[in-house]
C-alpha positions as CSV (number, residue, x, y, z in Angstrom):
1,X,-29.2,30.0,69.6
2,X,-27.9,26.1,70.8
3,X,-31.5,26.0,72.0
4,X,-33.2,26.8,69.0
5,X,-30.0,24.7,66.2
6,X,-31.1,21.5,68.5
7,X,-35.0,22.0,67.9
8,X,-34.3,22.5,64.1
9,X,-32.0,19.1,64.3
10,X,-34.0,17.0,66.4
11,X,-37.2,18.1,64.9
12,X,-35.6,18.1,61.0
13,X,-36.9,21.7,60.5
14,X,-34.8,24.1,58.1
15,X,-34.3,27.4,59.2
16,X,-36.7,29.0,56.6
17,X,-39.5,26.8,58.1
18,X,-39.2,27.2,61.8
19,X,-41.9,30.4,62.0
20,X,-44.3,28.2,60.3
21,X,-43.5,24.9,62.3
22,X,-44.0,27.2,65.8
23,X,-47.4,28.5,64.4
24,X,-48.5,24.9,63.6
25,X,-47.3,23.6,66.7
26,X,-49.2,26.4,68.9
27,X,-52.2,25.9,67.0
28,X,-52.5,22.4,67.0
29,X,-52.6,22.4,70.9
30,X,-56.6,21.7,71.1
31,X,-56.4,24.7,73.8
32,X,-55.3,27.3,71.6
33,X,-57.8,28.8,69.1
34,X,-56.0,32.1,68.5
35,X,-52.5,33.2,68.3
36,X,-51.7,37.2,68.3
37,X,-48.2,37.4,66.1
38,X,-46.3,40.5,66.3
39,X,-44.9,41.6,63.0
40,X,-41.8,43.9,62.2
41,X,-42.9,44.7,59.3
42,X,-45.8,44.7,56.6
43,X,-43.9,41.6,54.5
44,X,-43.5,39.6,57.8
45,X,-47.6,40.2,58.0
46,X,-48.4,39.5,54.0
47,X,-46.2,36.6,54.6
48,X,-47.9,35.3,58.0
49,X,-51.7,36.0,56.1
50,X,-50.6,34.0,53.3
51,X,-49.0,31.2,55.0
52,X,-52.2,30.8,57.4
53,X,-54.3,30.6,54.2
54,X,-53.0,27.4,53.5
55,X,-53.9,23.9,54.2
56,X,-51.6,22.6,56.7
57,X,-51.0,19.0,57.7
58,X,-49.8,18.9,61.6
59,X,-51.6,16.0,63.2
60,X,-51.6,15.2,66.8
61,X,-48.9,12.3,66.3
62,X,-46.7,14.9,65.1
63,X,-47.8,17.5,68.0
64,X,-47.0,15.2,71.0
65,X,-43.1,13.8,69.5
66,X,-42.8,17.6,68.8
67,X,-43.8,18.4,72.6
68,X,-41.8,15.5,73.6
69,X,-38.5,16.7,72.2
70,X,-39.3,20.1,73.4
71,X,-40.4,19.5,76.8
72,X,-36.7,17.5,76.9
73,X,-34.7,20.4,75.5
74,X,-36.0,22.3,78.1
75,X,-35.0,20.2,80.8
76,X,-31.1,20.3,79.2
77,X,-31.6,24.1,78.9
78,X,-32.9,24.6,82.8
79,X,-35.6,26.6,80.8
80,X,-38.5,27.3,83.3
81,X,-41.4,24.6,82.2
82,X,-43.5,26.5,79.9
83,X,-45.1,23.5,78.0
């Protein structure tokens, strides 16, 4: 939970946007062209279709601060290098 309060801080995220800010920030790796989401329930998915039906605005600038901050939160953390 520390990990995740200091990606919301450093990245300014609230907590009712950080599902949407991880799906833009998977898909806006230019290696990823699909992301399977596993859903608890049938609002998580209704919520998940309707949020990818929008027009989102996550540019590349944004992408490599994003991985920036990340990649050193995982350094505090010890978390093996995933990014």
């Amino acid at each position: 939970m520390k990990k995740i309060e200091e990606i919301k801080n450093k990245l300014n995220i609230s907590s009712n946007k950080i599902k949407n800010f991880s799906l833009d920030f998977i898909m806006a790796n230019k290696m990823v062209s699909t992301i399977l989401v596993g859903c608890s329930s049938f609002k998580q998915l209704k919520e998940i279709v309707k949020y990818n039906k929008q027009k989102k605005v996550f540019s590349q600038d944004i992408y490599k601060k994003s991985f920036k901050i990340l990649k050193n939160i995982s350094k505090k953390y010890k978390i093996p290098n995933q990014l």
